[in-house]
C-alpha positions in Angstrom: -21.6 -38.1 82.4 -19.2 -40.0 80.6 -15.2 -38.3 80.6 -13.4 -38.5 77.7 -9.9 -39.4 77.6 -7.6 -37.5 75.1 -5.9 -40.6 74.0 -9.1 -41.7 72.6 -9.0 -38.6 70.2 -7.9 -38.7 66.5 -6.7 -35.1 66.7 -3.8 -32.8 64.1 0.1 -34.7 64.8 1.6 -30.8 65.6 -1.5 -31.3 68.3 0.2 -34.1 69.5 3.3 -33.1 69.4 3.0 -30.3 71.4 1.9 -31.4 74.7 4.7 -30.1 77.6 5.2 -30.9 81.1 6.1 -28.1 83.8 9.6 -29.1 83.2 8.8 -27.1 79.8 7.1 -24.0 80.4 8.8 -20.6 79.1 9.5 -18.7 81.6 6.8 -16.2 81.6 4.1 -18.6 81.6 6.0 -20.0 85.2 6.5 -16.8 86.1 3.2 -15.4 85.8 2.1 -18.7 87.3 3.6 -18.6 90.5 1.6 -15.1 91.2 -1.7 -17.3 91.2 -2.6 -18.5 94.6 -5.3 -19.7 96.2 -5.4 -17.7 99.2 -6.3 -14.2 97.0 -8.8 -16.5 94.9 -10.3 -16.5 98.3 -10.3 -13.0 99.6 -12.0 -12.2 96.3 -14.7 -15.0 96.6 -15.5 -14.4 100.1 -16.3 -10.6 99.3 -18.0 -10.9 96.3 -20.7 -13.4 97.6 -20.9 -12.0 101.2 -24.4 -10.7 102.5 -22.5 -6.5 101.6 -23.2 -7.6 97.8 -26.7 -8.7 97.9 -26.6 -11.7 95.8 -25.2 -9.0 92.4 -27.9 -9.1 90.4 -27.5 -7.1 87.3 -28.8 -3.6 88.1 -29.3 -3.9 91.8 -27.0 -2.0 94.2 -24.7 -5.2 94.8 -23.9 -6.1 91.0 -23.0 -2.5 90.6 -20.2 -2.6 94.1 -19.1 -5.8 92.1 -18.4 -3.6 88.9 -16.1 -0.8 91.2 -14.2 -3.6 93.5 -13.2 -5.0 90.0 -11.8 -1.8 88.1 -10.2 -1.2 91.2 -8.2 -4.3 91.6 -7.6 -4.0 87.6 -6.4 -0.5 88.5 -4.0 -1.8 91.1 -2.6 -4.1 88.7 -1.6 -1.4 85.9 -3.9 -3.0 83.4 -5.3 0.0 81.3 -9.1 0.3 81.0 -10.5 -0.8 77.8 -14.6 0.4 78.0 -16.5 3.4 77.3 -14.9 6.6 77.3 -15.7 9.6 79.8 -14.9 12.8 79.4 -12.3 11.8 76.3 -10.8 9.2 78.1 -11.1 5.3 78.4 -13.0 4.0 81.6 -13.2 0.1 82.7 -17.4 0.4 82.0 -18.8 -0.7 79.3 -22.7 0.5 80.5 -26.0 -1.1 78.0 -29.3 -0.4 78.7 -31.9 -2.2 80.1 -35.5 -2.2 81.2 -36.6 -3.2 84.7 -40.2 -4.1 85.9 -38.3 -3.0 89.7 -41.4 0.0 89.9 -44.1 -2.3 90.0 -46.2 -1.2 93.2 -49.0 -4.0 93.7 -51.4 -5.9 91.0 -54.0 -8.6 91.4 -55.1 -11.0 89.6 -59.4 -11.5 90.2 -60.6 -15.3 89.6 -64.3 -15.3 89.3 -65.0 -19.3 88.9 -68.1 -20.9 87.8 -68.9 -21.9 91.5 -68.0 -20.1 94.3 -67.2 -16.7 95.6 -65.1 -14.4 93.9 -60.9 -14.9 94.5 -58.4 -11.9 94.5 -54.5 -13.3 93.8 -52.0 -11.2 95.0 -49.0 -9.9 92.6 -45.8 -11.6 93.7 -47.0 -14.7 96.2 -50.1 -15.9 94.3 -49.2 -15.1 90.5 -46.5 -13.1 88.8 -46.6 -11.7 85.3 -44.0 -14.2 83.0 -43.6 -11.6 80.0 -39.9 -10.1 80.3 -40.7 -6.9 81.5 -44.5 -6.4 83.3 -45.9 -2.8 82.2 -48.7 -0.8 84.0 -51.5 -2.9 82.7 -54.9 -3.4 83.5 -57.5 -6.1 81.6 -61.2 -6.6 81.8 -62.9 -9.7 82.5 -62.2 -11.8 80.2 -63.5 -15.8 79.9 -61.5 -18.8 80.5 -61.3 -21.3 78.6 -59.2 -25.1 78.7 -56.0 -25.2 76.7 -55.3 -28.5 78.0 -52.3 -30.0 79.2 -48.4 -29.3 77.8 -44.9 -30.9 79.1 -42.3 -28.0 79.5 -39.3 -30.1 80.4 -37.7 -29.6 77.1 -39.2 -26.6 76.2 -35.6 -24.8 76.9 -33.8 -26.8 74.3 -30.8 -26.8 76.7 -31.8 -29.3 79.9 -33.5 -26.5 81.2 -31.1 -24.2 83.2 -32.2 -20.6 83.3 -30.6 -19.3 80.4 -32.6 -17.1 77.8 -30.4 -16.7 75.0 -32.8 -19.1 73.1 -33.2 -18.9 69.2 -33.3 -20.4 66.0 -29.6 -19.9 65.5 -28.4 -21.3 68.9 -29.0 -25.2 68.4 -25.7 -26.8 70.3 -23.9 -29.5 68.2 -25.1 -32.2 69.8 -29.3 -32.3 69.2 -31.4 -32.6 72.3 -35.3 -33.1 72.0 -37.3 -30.7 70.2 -39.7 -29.0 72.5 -43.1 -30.1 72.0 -45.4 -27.6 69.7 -47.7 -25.6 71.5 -51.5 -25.4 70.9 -54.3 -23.5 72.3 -57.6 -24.2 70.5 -59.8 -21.7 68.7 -62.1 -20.6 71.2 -59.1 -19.1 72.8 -59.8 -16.6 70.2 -60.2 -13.0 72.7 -60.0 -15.3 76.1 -57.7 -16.7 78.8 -56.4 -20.3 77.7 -56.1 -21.8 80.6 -52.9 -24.0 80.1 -51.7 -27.0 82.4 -48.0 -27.6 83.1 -45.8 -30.1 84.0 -41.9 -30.2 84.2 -41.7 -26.7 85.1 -39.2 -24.9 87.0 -37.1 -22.0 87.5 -34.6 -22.7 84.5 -37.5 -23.0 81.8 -40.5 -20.5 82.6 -39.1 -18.0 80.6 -38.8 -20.1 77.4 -42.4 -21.1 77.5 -44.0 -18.0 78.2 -41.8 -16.8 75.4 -43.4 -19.9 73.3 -46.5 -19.0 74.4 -46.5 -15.5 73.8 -45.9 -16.0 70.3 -49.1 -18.9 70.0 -51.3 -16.5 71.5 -50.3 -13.8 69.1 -51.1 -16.5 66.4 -54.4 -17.4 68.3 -55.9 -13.8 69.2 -55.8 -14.9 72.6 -56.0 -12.2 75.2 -52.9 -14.4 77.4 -52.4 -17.3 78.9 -52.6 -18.6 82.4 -50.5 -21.1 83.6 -51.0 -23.5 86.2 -48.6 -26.1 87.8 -50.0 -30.0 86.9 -48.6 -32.2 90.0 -47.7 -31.7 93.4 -43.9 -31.4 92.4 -44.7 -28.3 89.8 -47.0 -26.5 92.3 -43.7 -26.4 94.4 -41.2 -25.0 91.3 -44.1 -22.7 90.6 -43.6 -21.2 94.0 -39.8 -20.3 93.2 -40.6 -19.0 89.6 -42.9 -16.9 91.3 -40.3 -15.9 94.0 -38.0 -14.6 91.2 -40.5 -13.5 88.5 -41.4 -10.7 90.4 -38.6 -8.5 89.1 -38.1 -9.1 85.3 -36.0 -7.6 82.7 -35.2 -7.3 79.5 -32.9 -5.6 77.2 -33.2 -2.2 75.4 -31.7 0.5 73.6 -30.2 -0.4 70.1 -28.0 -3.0 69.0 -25.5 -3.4 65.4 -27.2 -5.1 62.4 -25.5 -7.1 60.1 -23.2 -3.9 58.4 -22.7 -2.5 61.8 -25.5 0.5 61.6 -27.3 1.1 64.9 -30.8 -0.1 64.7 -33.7 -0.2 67.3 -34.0 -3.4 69.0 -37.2 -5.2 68.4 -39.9 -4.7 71.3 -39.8 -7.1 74.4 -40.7 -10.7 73.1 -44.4 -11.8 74.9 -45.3 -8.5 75.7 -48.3 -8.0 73.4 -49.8 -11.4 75.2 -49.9 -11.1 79.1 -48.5 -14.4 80.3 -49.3 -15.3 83.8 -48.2 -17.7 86.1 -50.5 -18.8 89.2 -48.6 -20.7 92.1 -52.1 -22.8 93.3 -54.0 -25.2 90.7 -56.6 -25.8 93.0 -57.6 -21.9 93.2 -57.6 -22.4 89.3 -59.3 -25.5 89.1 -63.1 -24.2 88.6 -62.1 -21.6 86.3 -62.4 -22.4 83.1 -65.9 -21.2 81.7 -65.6 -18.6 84.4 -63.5 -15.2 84.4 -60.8 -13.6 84.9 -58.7 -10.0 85.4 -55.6 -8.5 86.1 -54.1 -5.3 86.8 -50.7 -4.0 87.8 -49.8 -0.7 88.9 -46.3 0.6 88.4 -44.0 1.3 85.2 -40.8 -0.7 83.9 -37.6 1.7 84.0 -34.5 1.5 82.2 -30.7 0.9 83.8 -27.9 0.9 82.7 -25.4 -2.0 84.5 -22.1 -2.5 83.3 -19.0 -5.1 81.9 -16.3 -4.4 83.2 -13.3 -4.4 80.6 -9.3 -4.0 80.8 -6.4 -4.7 78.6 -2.6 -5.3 78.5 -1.6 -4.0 74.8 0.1 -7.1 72.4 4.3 -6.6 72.2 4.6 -7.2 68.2 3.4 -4.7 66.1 2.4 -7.2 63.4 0.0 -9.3 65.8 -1.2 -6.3 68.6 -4.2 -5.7 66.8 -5.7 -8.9 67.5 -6.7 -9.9 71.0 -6.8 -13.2 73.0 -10.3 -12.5 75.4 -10.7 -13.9 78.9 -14.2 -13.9 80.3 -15.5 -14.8 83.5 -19.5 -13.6 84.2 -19.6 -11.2 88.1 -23.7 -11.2 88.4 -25.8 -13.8 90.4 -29.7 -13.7 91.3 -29.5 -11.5 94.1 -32.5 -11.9 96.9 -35.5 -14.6 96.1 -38.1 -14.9 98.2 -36.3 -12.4 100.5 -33.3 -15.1 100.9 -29.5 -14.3 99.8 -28.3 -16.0 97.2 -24.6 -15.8 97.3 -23.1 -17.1 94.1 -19.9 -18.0 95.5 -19.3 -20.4 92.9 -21.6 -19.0 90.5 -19.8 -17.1 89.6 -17.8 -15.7 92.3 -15.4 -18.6 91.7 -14.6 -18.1 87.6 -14.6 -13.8 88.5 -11.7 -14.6 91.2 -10.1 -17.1 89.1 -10.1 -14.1 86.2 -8.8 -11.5 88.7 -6.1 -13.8 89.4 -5.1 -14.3 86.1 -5.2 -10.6 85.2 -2.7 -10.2 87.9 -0.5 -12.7 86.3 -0.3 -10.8 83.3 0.5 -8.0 84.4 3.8 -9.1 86.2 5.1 -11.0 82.9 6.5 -9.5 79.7 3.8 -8.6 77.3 2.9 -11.1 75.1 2.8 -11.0 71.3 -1.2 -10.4 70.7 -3.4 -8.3 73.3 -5.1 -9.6 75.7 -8.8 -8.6 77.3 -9.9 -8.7 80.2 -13.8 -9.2 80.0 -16.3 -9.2 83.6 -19.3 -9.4 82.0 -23.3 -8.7 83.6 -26.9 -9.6 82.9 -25.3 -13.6 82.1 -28.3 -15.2 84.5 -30.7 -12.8 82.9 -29.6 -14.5 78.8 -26.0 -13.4 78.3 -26.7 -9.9 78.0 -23.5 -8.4 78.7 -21.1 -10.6 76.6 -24.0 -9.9 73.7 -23.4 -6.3 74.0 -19.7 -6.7 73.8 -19.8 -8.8 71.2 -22.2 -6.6 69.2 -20.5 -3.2 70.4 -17.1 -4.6 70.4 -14.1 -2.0 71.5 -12.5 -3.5 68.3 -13.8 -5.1 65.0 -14.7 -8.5 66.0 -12.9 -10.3 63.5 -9.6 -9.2 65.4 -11.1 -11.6 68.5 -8.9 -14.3 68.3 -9.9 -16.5 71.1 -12.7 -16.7 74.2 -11.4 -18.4 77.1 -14.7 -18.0 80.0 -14.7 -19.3 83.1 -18.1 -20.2 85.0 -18.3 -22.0 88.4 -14.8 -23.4 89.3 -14.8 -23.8 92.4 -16.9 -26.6 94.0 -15.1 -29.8 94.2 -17.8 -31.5 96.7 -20.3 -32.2 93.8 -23.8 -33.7 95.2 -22.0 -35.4 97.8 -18.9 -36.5 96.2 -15.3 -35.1 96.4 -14.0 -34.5 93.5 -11.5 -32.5 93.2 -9.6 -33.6 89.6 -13.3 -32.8 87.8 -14.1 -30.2 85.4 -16.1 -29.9 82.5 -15.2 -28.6 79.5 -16.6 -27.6 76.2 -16.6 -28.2 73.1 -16.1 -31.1 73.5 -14.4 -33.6 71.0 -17.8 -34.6 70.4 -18.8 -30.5 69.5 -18.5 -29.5 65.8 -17.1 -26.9 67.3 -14.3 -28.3 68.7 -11.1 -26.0 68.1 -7.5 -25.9 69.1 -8.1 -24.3 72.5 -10.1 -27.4 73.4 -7.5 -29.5 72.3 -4.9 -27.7 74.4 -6.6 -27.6 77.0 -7.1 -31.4 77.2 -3.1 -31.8 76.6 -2.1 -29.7 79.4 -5.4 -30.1 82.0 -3.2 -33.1 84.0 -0.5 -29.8 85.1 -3.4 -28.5 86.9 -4.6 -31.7 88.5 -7.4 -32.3 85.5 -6.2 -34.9 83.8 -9.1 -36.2 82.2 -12.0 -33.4 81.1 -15.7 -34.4 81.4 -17.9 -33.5 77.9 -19.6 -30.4 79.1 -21.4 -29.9 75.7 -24.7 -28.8 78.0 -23.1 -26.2 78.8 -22.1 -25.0 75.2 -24.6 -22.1 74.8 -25.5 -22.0 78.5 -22.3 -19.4 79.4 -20.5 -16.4 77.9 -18.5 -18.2 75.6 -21.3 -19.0 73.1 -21.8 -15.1 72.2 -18.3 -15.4 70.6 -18.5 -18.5 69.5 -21.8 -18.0 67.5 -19.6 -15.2 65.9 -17.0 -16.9 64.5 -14.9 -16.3 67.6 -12.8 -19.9 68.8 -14.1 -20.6 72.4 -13.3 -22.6 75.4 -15.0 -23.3 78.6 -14.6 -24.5 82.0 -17.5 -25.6 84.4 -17.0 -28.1 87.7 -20.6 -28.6 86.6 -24.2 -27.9 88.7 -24.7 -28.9 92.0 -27.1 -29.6 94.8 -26.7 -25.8 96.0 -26.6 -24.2 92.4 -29.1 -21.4 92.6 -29.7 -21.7 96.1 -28.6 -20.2 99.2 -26.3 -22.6 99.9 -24.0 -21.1 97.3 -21.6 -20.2 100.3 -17.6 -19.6 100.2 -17.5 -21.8 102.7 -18.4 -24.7 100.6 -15.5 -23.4 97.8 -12.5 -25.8 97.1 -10.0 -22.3 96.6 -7.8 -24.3 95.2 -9.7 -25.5 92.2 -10.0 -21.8 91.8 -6.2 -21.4 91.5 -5.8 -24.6 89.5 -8.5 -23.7 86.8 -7.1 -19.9 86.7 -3.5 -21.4 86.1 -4.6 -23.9 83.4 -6.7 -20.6 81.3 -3.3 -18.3 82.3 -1.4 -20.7 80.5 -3.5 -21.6 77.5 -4.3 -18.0 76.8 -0.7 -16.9 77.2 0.5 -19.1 74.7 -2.2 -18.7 72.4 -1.5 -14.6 72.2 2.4 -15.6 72.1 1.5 -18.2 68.9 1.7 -17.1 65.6 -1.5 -18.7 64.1 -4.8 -17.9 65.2 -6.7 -20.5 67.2 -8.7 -22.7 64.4 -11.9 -25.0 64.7 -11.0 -28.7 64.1 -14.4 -30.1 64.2 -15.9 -33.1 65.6 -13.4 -36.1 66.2 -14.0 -39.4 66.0 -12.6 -42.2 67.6 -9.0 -43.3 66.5 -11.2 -47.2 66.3 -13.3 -45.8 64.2 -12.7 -44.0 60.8 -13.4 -40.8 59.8 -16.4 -40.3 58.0 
C-alpha cells in the first residue's frame, strides 16, 4: 500500500499553518499526556484477551466481564456514566437487543444422491445454516438442481473482511469491483440450487448468503446450498463452518427518519434457508437427487452492552456539543473450540481508549464534552456504534467529531517490524476527508508516525463509519491486518505496548484540541496533488 506524504497534499493555509511541535503543546494537552503510558496499556491488554474472557464475543459471558472491568476503571477515574438509566439514575450500559441461534441443540442435513446410499451431514462439522439467525426448522425432501458456478471474492464490496454492515448506502469513496450478479435458473423454482463457490472465506459468507437469500426469494427457490469449488475453498469452508454455528442478528426497534420507534425489519435471508456444506465431494452426485434439513432448537434474544462515559464541556456556549472517542471491546470468542484472543483486535484500540479516558480526567475540562464510547457486536456488522448512533444519549447533530481506534498495537506486520506504521482513514484520497484527518497527518510525526498509510479499506470496515454515514466528521486509526488477524495467534505477547501509548497520545491530543476549538470539525473533501490542479 502506497503512504502518502502530507507535503504532497493541497490542503486549507490555517491547515498549514497550524502544525506544532511538542515544544508547543498547551499545557493540558502535555499534562494529560504524560498520564499515558505504556505499561497500563499493557495491564489492560493482557486481561482483556487472556483465556478469563473467552475471546468477548458479544453476548457470551467474556464480552459481558469486558463491559464491568471497563465502567469500573471509568468509575475509578471520576468520569460520570453517560448510558441507560436504572432506577432514575445514569448507568455506563447502554444494553440493545439481539437474537442468538446459541439454543440450537442438533440438526442434519440428509443427502439422498442419484447414486449411492443415503448421507446424513451433521449440524456444525459437516454444514451450518448461513442465514443470520437459524430457527427451529425442518424441510421435506426437496430436489436438487445445478445453479452453476459463482466467484464470491468481491461479493463483500469491501476486500472481504468480516464486516456486515453492507448496503446500498455504504459504497466507500473510492469504488472497488462490483460483485458479480447472482443467478439461479428457473427450475430452481421450489428446489435446492445447488451453487458452486470460489473465493470464499470467513470475511464474505455472510454477504453472499445475504445475496443469495434475496435471489431465491426472487426465484421461489426453497434455499440454496453452497459448496466450496477448489481445494483452497473446501478449507475456508471448514472455518465459516467453525464460526457459523452461532449466528446473530439484531432485533428490537430502531429510530426512523423523524426519530419515531419503529420495528426493525425481519432477519435478512431468513425466508430462504441458506446452507453451507464443508465437503464438495459428498455434494458432487447430488444434483437431480434430494435433499432435507432439520434443526432443533430456538434463537433467543440478549441484550449486550456499550459501554458509555462522559466528562461534561467547561463553556456553556459549546457543552452541548461533544467530541466522541470510540474504540470497539468484542472479539470472536471460541471457533472450532480454539481461543481467539483479540489482543490487538481490539484489545489494543479499548486500552489505548482507557488510557486516554484517564488523561482527561486529570486535565481541566475542556470547552466541548467529550464521550467516551466502548462499543459491542462490531465483528458481528457494527451493531453497537449503530444503536448509539440511532439511540443517541444526545441529538446527533450535537456529535461533533468520531475519533475510533481499532487494532493499534501490532508493529511486527507479516514479518516486518514496523513500528512508525499506521493507517489512517479518510484518506486524502476519501471524499470524506475532513479536518481531523488533516490534523492528524500534521501532528502523526509527535507520536513516531510520521507518514500515514491510505487506509481507505478500512473506511466502512470499523465504528467510525456509523457516524460518519451520519453526517458526523470521523477519523480512524488501524496498524492494518496481519498474519494472526482472526486467529489464535492474536496474543499480548505479540503487542508493541508502545504503539498503544503512541496512537492513544496522538487521538488524546487531536480530540482535546478539537473540543477546546471553536469551529466544529468540517469535511474538506478529496485533495488532489499540489502538481496537479484542482478539478
Amino acid at each position: 500500500m502506497a503512504i502518502l506524504a502530507f507535503a504532497f497534499v493541497r490542503l486549507p493555509l490555517l491547515l498549514l499553518a497550524s502544525a506544532v511541535s511538542d515544544k508547543d503543546l498547551p499545557e493540558p494537552v502535555r499534562k494529560g499526556l504524560e498520564t499515558i503510558r505504556a505499561e497500563e496499556a499493557k495491564a489492560h491488554i493482557d486481561l482483556l484477551a487472556s483465556p478469563e474472557y473467552g475471546g468477548r464475543d458479544t453476548g457470551e459471558k467474556g464480552c459481558e466481564m469486558a463491559a464491568e472491568y471497563l465502567a469500573k476503571q471509568l468509575a475509578s477515574f471520576g468520569i460520570e456514566p453517560f448510558g441507560d438509566e436504572k432506577d432514575g439514575k445514569r448507568t455506563y450500559f447502554q444494553a440493545y437487543p439481539i437474537q442468538v441461534s446459541g439454543g440450537v441443540s442438533s440438526g442434519k442435513l440428509t443427502l439422498a444422491p442419484t447414486q449411492g446410499p443415503e448421507q446424513q451431514l451433521a449440524f456444525g462439522t459437516d454444514f451450518v445454516y448461513l442465514g443470520p439467525v437459524a430457527p427451529a426448522s425442518k424441510s421435506a425432501a426437496v430436489a436438487v438442481v445445478d445453479a452453476g458456478s459463482y466467484d464470491a471474492t468481491n461479493v463483500a464490496g469491501n476486500e472481504g473482511r468480516r464486516r456486515r454492515n453492507e448496503s446500498a448506502d455504504s459504497a466507500p469513496a473510492a469504488s472497488r469491483p462490483a460483485p458479480p450478479p447472482i443467478k439461479l435458473p428457473a427450475s430452481a423454482k421450489g428446489a435446492w440450487a445447488l451453487l458452486r463457490v470460489k473465493g470464499l472465506h470467513q470475511g464474505n459468507s455472510f454477504f453472499l448468503a445475504q445475496r443469495l437469500a434475496a435471489v431465491a426469494r426472487e426465484t421461489e427457490a426453497h434455499g440454496v446450498l453452497v459448496v466450496p469449488d477448489g481445494e483452497r475453498e473446501a478449507d475456508a469452508m471448514k472455518a465459516v463452518i467453525s464460526m457459523s454455528v452461532r449466528r446473530a442478528a439484531r432485533a428490537g426497534k430502531s429510530f426512523d427518519a423523524k426519530g419515531t420507534d419503529t420495528p426493525t425489519q425481519p432477519p435478512r435471508g431468513a425466508s430462504a434457508p441458506i446452507l453451507a456444506i464443508a465437503s464438495a465431494e459428498k455434494a458432487a452426485q447430488l444434483v437431480g437427487g434430494k435433499a432435507a434439513f432439520a434443526l432443533e432448537g430456538a434463537a433467543r434474544t440478549d441484550y449486550p452492552v456499550n459501554v458509555v462515559g462522559i466528562v461534561k464541556g467547561s463553556d456553556p456556549s459549546l457543552a452541548a456539543e461533544y467530541v466522541v472517542h470510540s474504540a470497539h471491546y468484542d472479539h470472536v470468542g471460541l471457533q472450532g473450540g480454539e481461543l481467539h484472543p483479540g489482543a490487538d483486535d481490539n484489545a489494543s484500540g479499548t486500552s489505548a481508549l482507557l488510557e486516554i479516558a484517564q488523561a482527561y480526567s486529570g486535565v481541566d475540562r475542556p470547552r466541548r464534552s467529550v464521550i467516551f464510547l466502548w462499543v459491542s457486536g462490531e465483528e458481528h456488522g457494527l451493531w453497537g456504534s449503530e444503536w448509539f448512533v440511532t439511540h443517541p444519549p444526545v441529538p446527533l447533530t450535537s456529535l461533533v467529531a468520531d475519533l475510533n481506534t481499532d487494532m493499534v498495537g501490532r508493529s511486527l506486520l507479516n514479518g516486518k517490524t514496523k513500528p512508525e506504521y499506521m493507517e489512517m482513514t479518510p484518506s486524502v484520497k476519501n471524499d470524506a476527508f475532513n479536518t481531523l484527518a488533516a490534523r492528524a497527518l500534521e501532528i502523526g510525526e509527535l507520536y513516531g508516525f510520521p507518514q500515514m498509510a491510505n487506509g481507505d479499506r478500512y473506511w466502512r470496515r470499523s465504528d467510525h463509519y456509523n457516524f460518519a454515514k451520519n453526517g458526523v466528521p470521523a477519523m480512524f486509526l488501524c496498524n492494518g491486518e496481519h498474519e494472526d488477524y482472526h486467529r489464535p495467534g492474536d496474543t499480548p505477547d505479540k503487542i508493541d505496548n508502545d504503539k498503544v501509548m503512541r496512537s492513544a497520545k496522538l487521538c488524546f491530543h487531536l480530540g482535546y484540541e478539537t473540543a477546546m476549538a471553536d469551529a466544529r470539525p468540517t469535511v474538506l473533501g478529496k485533495q488532489q496533488p499540489a502538481s496537479q490542479p484542482a478539478k
